[in-house]
Structure formats: structure tokens, C-alpha cells
N, C-alpha and C positions, 0 to 999 in steps of 0.2 A: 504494500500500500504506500502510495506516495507521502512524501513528509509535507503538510501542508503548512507548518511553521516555514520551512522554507522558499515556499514556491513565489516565484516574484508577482507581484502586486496587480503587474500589467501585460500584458505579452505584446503591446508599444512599445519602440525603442522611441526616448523624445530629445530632440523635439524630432518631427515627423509630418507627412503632409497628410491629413485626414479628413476624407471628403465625406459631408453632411447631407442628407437629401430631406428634404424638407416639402411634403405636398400638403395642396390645400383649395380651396375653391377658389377658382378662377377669380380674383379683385385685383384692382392694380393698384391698394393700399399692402399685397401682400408681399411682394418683391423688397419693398421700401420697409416694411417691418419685423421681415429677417433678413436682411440688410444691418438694421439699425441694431439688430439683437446679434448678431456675429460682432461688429464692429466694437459689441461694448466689451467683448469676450476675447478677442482678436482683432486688436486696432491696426494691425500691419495688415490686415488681409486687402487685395485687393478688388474693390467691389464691379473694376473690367470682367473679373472670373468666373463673376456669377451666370452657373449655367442656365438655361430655362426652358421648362419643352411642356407644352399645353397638351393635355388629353384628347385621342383624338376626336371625343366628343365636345370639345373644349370645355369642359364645364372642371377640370381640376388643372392646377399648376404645378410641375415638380421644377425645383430648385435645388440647385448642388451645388454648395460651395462647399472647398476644398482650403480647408487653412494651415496654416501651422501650429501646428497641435504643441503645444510645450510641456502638460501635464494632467495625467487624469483628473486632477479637483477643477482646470481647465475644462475639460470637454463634458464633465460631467455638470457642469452650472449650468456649460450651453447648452446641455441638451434638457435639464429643465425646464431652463427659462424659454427657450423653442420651443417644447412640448406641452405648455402650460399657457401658449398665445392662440387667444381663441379663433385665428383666422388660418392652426398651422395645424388639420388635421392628423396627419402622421408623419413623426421624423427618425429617419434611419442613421 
């Protein structure tokens, strides 16, 4: 049985590039408000990056932005504070 005292924390090496996918109904407040929620988490990120591909019935938005990850308590804030924004159905 593995020693789970020792097992590392993360299986991240950081910092590293880690892409976030973010869907949600089609708004065009939604772009701009995980925009604003990466940026507070990831101020270097560049918001050129942000991918975006509409459903093809267009009624949802995916979003992938790809940051620089420096540390689980990092990506773990953003991925609350993303998943806790009522316009960002699910974030991978």
C-alpha cells in the first residue's frame, strides 16, 4: 500500500501552463466576467489568449484560458471563484 504521508500534494510541477475551460450561456457580459475573475487570480495572463467557441446551437459559450499556474491554493481560489459566478455554468 502506498505511503500516503509521503505522496506529493500535486502531481503539477509549478509554475506551469494550465488551461481552464469555462462554459456558460451564450451573454456577452460572460467573456468580460471570466476575464475579470482570471485576471484577479492571474494578473500576467494575457487576455489576446482567451479562446472562445459558441455551441453549435449557439445558445452556450466555452472559454479556455490557459495561465500560468504558480500554485494549487492558486488555481484552487480560481476555480471557486469561476464556479461560484452565476453566468459560469461549468468549469473544467
Amino acid at each position: 500500500m502506498p505511503d500516503l504521508a509521503q505522496a506529493p500534494e500535486s502531481l503539477l510541477e509549478f509554475p506551469c501552463a494550465f488551461p481552464i475551460k469555462i462554459v456558460g450561456l451564450s451573454d456577452d457580459a460572460l467573456a468580460q466576467a471570466v476575464l475579470d475573475v482570471v485576471l484577479r487570480h492571474a494578473p500576467d495572463y494575457d487576455a489576446a489568449c482567451m479562446e472562445m467557441r459558441a455551441s453549435s446551437a449557439g445558445k452556450y459559450l466555452s472559454l479556455t484560458c490557459t495561465i500560468n499556474a504558480t500554485s494549487r491554493p492558486q488555481l484552487d481560489a480560481l476555480y471557486r471563484e469561476l464556479s461560484s459566478h452565476p453566468l459560469a455554468k461549468v468549469v473544467l
